[in-house]
N, CA, C and O atoms as CSV, one atom per row, in Angstrom:
chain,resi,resn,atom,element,x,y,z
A,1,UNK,N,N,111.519,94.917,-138.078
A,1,UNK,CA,C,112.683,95.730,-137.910
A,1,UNK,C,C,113.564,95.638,-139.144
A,1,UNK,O,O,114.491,94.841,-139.286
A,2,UNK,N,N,113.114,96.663,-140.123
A,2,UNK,CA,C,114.243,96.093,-141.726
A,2,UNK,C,C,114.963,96.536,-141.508
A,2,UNK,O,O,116.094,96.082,-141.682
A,3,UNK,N,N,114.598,98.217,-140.763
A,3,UNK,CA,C,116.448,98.743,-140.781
A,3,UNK,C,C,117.511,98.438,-140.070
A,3,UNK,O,O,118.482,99.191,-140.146
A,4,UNK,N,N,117.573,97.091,-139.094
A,4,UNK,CA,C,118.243,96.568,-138.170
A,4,UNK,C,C,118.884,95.481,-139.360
A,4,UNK,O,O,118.299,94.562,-139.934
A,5,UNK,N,N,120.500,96.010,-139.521
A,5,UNK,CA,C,121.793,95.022,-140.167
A,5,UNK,C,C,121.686,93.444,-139.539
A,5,UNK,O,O,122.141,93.029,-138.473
A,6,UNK,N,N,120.915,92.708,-140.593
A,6,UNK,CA,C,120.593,91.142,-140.273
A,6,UNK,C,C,122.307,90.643,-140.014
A,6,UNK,O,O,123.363,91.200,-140.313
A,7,UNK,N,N,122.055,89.559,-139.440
A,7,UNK,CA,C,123.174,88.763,-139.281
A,7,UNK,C,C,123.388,87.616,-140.392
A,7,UNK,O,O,122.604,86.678,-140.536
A,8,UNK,N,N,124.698,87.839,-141.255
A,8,UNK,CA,C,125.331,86.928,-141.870
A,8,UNK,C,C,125.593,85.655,-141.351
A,8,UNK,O,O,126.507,85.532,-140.536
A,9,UNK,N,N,124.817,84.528,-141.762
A,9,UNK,CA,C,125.542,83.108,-141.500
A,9,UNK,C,C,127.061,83.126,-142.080
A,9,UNK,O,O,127.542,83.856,-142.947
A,10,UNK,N,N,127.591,82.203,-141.407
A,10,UNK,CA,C,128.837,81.899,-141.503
A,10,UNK,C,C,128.979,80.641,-141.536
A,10,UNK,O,O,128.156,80.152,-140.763
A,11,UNK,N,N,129.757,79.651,-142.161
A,11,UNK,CA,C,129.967,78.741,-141.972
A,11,UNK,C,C,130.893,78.484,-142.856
A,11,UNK,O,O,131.279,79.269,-143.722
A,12,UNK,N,N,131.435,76.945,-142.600
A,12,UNK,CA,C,132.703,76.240,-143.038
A,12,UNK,C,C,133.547,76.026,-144.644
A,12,UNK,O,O,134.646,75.726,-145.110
A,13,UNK,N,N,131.813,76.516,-145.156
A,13,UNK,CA,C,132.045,76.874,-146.995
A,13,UNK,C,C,132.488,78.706,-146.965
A,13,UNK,O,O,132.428,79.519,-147.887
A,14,UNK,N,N,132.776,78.831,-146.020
A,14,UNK,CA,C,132.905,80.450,-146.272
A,14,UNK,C,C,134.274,81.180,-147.260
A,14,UNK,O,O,134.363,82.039,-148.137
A,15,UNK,N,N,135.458,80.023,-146.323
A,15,UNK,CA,C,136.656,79.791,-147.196
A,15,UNK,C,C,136.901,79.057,-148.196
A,15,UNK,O,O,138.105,78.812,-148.259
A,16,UNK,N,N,136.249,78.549,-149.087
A,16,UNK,CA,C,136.359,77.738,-150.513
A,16,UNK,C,C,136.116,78.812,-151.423
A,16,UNK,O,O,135.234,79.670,-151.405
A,17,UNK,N,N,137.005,78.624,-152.177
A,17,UNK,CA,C,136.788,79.572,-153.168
A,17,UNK,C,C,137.606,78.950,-154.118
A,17,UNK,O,O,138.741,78.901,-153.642
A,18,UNK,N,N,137.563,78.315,-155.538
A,18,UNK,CA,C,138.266,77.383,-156.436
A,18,UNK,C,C,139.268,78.794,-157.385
A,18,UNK,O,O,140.352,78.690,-157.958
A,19,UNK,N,N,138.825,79.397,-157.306
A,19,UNK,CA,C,139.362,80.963,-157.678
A,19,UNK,C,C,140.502,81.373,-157.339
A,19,UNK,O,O,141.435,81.641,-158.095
A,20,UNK,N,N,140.461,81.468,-155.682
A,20,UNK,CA,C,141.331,82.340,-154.681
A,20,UNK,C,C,142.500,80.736,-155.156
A,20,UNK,O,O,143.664,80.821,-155.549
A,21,UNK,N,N,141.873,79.708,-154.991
A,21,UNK,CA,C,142.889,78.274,-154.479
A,21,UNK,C,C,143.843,78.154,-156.023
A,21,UNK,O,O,145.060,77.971,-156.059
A,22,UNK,N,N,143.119,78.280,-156.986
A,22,UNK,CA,C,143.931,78.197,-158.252
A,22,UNK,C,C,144.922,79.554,-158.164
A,22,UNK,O,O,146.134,79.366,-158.053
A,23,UNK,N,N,144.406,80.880,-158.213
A,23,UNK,CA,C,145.161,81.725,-157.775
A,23,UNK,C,C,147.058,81.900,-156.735
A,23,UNK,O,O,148.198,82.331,-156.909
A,24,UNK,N,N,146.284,81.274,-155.802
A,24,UNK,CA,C,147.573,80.498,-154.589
A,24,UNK,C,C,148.447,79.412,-155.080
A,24,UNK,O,O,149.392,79.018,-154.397
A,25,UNK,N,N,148.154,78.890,-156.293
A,25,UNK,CA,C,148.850,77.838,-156.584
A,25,UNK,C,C,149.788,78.287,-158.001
A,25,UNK,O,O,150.849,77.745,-158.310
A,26,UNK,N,N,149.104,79.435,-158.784
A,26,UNK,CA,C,149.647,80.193,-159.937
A,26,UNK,C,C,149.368,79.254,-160.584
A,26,UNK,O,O,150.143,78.361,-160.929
A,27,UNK,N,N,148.110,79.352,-160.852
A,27,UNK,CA,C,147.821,78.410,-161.654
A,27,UNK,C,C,146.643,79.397,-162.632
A,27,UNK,O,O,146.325,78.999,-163.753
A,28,UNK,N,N,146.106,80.605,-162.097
A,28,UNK,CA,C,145.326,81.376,-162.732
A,28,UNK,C,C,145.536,82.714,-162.167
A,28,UNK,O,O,145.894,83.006,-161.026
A,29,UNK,N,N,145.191,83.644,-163.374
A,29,UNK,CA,C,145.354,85.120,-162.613
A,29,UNK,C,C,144.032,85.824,-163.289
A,29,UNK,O,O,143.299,85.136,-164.000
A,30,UNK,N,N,143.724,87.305,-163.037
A,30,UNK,CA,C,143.021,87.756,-163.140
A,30,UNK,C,C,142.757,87.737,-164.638
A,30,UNK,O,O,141.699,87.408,-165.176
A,31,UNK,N,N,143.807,88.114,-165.195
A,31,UNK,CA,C,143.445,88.348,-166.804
A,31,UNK,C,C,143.098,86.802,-167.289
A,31,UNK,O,O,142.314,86.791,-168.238
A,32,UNK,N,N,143.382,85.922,-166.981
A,32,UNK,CA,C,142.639,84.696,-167.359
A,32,UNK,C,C,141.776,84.096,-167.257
A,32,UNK,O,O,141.542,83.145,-168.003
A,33,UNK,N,N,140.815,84.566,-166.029
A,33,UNK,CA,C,140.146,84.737,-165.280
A,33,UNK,C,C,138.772,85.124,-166.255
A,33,UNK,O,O,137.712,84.525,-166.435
A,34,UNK,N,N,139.410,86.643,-166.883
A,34,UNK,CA,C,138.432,87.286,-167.576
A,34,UNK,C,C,138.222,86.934,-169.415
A,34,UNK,O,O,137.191,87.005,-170.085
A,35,UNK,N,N,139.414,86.609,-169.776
A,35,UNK,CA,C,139.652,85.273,-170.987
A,35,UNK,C,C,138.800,84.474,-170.954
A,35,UNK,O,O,137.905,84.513,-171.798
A,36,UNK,N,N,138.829,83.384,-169.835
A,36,UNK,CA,C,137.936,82.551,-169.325
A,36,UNK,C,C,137.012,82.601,-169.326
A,36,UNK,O,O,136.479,81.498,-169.444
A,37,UNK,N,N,136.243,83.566,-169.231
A,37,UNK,CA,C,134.648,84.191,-169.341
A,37,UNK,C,C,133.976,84.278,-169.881
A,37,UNK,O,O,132.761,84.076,-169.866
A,38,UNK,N,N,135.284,84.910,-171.045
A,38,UNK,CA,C,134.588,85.286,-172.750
A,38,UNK,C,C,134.076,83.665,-173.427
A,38,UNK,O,O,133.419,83.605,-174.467
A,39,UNK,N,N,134.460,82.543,-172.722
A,39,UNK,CA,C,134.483,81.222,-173.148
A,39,UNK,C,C,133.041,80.026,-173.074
A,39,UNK,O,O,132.734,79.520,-171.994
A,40,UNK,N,N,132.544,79.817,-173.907
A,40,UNK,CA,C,131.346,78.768,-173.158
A,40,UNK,C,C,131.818,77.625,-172.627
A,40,UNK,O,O,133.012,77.353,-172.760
A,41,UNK,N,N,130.903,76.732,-171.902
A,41,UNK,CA,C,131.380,76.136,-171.094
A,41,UNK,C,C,131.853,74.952,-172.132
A,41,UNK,O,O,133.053,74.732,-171.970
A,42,UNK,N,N,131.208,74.040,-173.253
A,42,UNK,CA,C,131.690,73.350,-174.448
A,42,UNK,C,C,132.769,73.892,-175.173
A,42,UNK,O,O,133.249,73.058,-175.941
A,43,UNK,N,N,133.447,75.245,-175.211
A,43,UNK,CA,C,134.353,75.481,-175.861
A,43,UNK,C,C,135.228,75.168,-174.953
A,43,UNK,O,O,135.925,74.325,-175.517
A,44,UNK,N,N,135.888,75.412,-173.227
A,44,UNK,CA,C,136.381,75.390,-172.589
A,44,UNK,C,C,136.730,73.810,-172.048
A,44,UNK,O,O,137.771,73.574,-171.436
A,45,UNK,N,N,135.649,72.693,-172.378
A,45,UNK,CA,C,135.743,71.206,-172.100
A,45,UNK,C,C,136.648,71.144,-173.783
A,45,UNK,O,O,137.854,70.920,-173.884
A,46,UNK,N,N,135.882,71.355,-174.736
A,46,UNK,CA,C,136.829,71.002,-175.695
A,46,UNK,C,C,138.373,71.180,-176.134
A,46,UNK,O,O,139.109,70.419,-176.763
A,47,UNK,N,N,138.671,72.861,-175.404
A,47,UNK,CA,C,139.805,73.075,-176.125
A,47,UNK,C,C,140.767,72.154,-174.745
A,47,UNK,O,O,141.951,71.931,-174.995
A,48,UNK,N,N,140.189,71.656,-173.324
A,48,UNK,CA,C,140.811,71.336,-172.742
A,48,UNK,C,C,141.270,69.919,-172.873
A,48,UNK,O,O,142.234,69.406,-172.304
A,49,UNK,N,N,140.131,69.167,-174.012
A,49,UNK,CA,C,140.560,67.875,-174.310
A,49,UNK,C,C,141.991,67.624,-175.680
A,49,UNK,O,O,142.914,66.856,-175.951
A,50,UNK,N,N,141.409,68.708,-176.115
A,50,UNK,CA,C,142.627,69.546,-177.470
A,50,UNK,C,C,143.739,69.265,-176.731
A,50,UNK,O,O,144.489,68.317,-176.966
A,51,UNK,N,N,143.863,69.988,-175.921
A,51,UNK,CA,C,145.302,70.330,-175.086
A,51,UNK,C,C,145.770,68.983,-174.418
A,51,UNK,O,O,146.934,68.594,-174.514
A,52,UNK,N,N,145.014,68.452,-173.891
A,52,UNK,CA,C,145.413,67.342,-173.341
A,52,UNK,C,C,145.495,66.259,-174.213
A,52,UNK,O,O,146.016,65.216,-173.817
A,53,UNK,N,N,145.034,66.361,-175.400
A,53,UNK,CA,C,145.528,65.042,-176.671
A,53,UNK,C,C,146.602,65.436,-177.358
A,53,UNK,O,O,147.173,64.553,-177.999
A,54,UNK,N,N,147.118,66.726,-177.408
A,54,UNK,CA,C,148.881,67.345,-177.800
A,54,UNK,C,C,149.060,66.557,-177.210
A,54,UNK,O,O,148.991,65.500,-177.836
A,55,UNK,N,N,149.408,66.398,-175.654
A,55,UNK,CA,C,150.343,65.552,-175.219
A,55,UNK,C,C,150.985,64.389,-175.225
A,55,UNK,O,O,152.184,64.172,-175.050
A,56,UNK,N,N,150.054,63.606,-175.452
A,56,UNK,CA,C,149.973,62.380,-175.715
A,56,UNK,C,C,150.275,62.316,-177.560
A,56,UNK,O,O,151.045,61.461,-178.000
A,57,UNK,N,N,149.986,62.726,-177.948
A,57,UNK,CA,C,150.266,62.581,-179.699
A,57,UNK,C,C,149.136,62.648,-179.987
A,57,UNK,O,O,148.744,61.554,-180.392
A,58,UNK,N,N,148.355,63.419,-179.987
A,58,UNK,CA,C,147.162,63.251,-180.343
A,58,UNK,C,C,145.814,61.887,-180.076
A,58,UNK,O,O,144.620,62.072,-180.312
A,59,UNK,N,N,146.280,60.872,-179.665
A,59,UNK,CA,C,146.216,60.353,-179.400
A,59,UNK,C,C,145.180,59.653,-177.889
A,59,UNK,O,O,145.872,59.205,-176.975
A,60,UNK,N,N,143.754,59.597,-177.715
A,60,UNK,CA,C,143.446,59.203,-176.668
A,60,UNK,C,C,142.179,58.166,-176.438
A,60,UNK,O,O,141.112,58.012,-175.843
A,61,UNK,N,N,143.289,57.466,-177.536
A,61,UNK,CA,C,142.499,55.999,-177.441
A,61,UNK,C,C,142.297,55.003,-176.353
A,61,UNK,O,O,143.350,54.514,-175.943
A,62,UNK,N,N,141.353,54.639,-175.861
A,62,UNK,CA,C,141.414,53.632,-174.731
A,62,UNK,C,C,141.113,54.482,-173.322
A,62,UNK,O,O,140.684,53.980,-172.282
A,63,UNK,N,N,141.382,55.642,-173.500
A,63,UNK,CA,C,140.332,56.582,-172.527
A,63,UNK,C,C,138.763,56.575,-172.274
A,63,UNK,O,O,138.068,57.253,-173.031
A,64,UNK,N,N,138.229,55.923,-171.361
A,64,UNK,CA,C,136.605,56.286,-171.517
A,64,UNK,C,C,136.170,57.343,-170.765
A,64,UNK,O,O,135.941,57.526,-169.569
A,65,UNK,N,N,136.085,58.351,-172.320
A,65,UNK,CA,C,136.010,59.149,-171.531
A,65,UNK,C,C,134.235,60.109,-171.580
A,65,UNK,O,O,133.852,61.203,-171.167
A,66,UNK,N,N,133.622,59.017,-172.278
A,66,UNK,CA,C,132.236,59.301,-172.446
A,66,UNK,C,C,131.759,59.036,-171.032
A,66,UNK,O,O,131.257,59.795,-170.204
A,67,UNK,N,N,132.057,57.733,-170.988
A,67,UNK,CA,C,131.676,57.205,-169.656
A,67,UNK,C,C,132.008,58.325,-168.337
A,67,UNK,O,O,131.310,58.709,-167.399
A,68,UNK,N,N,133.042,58.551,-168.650
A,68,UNK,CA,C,133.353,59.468,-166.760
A,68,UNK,C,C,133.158,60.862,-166.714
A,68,UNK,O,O,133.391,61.626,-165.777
A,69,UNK,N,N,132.531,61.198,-168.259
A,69,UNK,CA,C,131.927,62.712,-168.139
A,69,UNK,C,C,130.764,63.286,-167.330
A,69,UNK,O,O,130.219,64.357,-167.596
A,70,UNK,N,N,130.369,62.320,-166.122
A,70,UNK,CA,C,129.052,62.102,-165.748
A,70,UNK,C,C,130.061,62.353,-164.201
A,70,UNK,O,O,129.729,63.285,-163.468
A,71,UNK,N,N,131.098,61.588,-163.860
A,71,UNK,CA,C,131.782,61.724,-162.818
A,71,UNK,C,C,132.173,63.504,-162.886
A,71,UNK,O,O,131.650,64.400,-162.223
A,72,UNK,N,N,133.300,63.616,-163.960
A,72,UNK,CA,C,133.800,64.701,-164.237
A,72,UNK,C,C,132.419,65.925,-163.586
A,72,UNK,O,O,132.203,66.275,-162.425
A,73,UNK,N,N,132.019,66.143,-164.304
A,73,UNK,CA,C,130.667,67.068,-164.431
A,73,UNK,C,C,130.476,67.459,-162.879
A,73,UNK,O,O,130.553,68.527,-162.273
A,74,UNK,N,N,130.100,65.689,-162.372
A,74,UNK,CA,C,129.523,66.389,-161.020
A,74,UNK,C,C,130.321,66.462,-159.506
A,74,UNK,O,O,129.892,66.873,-158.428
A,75,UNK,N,N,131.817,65.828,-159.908
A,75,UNK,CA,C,132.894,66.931,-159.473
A,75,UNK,C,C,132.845,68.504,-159.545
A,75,UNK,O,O,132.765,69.273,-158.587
A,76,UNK,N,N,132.921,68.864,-161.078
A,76,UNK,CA,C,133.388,70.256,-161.081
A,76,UNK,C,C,131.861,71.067,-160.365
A,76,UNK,O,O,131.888,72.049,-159.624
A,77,UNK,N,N,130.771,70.428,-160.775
A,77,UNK,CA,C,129.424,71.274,-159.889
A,77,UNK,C,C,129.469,71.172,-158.281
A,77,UNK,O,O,129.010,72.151,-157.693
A,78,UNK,N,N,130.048,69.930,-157.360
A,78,UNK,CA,C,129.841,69.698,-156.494
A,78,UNK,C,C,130.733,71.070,-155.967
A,78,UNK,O,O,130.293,72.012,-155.308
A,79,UNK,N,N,132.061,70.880,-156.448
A,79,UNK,CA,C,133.294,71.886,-156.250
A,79,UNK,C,C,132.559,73.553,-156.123
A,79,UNK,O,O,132.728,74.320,-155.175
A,80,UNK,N,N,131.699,73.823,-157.401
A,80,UNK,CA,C,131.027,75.030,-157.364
A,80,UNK,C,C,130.346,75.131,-156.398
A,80,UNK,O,O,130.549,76.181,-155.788
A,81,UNK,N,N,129.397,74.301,-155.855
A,81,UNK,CA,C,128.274,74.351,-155.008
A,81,UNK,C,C,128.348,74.847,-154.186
A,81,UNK,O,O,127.653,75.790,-153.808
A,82,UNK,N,N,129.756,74.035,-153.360
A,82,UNK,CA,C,130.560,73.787,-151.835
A,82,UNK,C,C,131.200,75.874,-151.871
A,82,UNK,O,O,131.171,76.629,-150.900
A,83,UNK,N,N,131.629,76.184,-153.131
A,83,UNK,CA,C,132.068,77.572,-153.051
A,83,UNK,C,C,131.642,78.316,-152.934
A,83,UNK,O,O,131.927,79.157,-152.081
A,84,UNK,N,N,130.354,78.409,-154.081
A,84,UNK,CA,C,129.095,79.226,-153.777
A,84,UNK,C,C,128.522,79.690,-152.591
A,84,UNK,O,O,128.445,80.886,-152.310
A,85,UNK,N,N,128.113,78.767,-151.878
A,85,UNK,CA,C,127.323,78.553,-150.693
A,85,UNK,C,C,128.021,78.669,-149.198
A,85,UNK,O,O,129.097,78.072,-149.157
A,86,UNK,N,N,127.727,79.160,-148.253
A,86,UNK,CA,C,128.102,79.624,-146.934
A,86,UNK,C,C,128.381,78.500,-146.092
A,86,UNK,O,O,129.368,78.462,-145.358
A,87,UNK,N,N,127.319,77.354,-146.206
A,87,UNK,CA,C,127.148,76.508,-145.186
A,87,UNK,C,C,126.639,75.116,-145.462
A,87,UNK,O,O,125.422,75.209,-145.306
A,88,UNK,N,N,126.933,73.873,-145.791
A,88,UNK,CA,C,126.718,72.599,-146.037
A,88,UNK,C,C,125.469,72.245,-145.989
A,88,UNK,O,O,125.055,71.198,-146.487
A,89,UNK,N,N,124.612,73.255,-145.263
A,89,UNK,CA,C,123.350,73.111,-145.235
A,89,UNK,C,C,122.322,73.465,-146.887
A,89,UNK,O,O,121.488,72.888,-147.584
A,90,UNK,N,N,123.045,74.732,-146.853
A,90,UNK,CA,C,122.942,75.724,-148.021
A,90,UNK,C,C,123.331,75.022,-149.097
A,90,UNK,O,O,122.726,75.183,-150.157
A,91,UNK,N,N,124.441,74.099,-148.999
A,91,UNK,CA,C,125.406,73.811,-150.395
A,91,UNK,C,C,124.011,72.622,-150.182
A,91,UNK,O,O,123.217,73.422,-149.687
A,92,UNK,N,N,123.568,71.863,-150.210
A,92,UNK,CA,C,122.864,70.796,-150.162
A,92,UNK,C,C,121.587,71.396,-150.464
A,92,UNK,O,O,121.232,70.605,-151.338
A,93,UNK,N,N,120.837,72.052,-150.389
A,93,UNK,CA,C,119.522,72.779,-151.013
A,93,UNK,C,C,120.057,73.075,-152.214
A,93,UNK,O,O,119.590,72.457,-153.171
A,94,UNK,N,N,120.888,73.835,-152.410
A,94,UNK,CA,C,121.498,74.513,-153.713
A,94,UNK,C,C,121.544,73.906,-154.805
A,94,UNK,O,O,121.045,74.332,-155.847
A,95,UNK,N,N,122.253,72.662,-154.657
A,95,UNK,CA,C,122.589,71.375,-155.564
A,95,UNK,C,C,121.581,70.504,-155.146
A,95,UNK,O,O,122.059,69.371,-155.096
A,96,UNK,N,N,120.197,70.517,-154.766
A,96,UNK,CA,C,119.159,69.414,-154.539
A,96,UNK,C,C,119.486,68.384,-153.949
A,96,UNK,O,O,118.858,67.420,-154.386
A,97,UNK,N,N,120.352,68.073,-152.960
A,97,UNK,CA,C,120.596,66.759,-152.312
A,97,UNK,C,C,119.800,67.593,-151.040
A,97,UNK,O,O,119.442,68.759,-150.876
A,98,UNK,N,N,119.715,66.052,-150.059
A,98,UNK,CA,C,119.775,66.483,-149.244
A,98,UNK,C,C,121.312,66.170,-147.916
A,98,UNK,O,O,122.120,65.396,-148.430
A,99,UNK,N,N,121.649,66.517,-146.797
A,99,UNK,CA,C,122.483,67.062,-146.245
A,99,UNK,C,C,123.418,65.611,-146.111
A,99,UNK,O,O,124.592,65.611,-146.481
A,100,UNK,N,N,122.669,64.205,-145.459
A,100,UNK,CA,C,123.336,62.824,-145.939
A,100,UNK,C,C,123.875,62.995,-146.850
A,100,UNK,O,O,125.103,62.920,-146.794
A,101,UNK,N,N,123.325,63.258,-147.929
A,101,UNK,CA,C,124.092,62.817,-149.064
A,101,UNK,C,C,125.143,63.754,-150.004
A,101,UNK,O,O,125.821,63.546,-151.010
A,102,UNK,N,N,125.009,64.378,-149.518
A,102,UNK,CA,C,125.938,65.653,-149.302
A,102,UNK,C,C,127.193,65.490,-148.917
A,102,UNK,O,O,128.207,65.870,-149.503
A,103,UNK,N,N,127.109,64.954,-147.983
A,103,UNK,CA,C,128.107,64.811,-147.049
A,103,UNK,C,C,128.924,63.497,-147.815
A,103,UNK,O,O,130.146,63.414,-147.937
A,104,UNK,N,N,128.246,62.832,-148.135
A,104,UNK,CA,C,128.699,61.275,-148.547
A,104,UNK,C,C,129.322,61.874,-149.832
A,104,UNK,O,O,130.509,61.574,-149.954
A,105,UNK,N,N,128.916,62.492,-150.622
A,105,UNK,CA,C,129.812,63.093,-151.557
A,105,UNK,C,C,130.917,63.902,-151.661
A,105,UNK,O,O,131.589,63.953,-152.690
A,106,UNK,N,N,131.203,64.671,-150.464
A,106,UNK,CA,C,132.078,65.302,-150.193
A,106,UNK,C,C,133.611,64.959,-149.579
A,106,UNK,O,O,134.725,65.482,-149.593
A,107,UNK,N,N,132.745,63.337,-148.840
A,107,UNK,CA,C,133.923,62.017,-148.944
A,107,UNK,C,C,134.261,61.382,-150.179
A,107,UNK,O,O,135.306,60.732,-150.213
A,108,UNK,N,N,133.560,61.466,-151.178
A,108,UNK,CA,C,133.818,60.804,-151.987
A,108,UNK,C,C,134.717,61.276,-152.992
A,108,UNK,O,O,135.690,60.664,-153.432
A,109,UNK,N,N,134.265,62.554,-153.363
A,109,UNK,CA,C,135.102,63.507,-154.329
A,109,UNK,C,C,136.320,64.147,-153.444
A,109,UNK,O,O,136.922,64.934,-154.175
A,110,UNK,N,N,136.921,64.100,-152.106
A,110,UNK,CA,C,137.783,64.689,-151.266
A,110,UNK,C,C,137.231,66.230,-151.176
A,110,UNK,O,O,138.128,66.972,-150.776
A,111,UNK,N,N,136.801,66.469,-151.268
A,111,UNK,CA,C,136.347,68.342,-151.328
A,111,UNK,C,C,137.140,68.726,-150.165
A,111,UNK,O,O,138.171,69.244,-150.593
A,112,UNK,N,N,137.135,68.719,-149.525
A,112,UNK,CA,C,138.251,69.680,-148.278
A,112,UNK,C,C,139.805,69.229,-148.532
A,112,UNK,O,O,140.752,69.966,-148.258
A,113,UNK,N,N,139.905,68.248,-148.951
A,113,UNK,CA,C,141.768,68.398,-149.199
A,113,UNK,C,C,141.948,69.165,-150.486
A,113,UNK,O,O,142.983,69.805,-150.669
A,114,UNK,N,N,140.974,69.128,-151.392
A,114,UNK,CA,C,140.763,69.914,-152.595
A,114,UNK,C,C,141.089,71.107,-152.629
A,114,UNK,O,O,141.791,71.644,-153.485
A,115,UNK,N,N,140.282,71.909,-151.096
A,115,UNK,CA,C,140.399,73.410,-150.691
A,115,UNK,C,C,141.537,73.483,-150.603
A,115,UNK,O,O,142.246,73.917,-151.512
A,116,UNK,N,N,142.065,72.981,-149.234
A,116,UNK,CA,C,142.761,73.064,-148.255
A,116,UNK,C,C,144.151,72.309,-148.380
A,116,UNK,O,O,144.778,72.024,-147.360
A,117,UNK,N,N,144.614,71.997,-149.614
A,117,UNK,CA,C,145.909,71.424,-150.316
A,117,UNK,C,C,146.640,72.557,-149.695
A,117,UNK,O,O,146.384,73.761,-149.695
A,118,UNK,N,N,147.858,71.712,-149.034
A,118,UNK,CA,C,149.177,73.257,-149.540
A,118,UNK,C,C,149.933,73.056,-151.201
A,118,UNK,O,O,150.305,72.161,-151.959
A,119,UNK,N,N,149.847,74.561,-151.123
A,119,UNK,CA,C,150.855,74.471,-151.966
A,119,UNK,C,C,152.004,74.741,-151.929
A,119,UNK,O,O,152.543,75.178,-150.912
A,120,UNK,N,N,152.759,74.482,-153.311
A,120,UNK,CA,C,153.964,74.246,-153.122
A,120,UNK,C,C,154.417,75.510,-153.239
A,120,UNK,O,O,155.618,75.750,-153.116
């Protein structure tokens, strides 16, 4: 039966969207959005370490930050995964875990207060 409209899963990743949430917080808008795009992903880690060593004086000695680029990383993928994907089941095939450990990561990195922050 192809011409019969399949049914959409639904599930609890349906509302994550790191997009819509930066958006709600004015923290990004469309035209930056599309700025953003034009950007590789090494230009976008770099100019963000740029920006964040202004602050400090240039300065970001005593940071390890070789070391926690391995944390970093699979934050910002886990974050994608969980958005991407419909259903925890899905987000866990997607990103090659399986659903344990999935889950154990999703405690670990906070992913739902992440979403689901109010803002101010």
């Amino acid at each position: 039966m192809a011409w019969k409209k399949k049914k959409r899963l639904q599930g609890k990743n349906q509302y994550y969207s790191i997009s819509r949430k930066l958006q709600r917080e004015h923290k990004s808008s469309d035209e930056f959005e599309i700025m953003l795009n034009n950007l590789s992903l090494e230009e976008v880690i770099a100019l963000k370490l740029e920006l964040s060593s202004k602050v400090v004086g240039n300065c970001l000695y005593g940071f390890p930050l070789w070391e926690s680029l391995s944390l970093i990383t699979k934050d910002a993928v886990l974050k994608y995964g969980v958005s991407a994907t419909r259903t925890q089941t899905e987000a866990a095939r997607f990103l090659g875990l399986n659903k344990d450990r999935l889950s154990k990561l999703i405690k670990k990195f906070d992913i739902d207060n992440y979403f689901f922050e109010k803002s101010d």
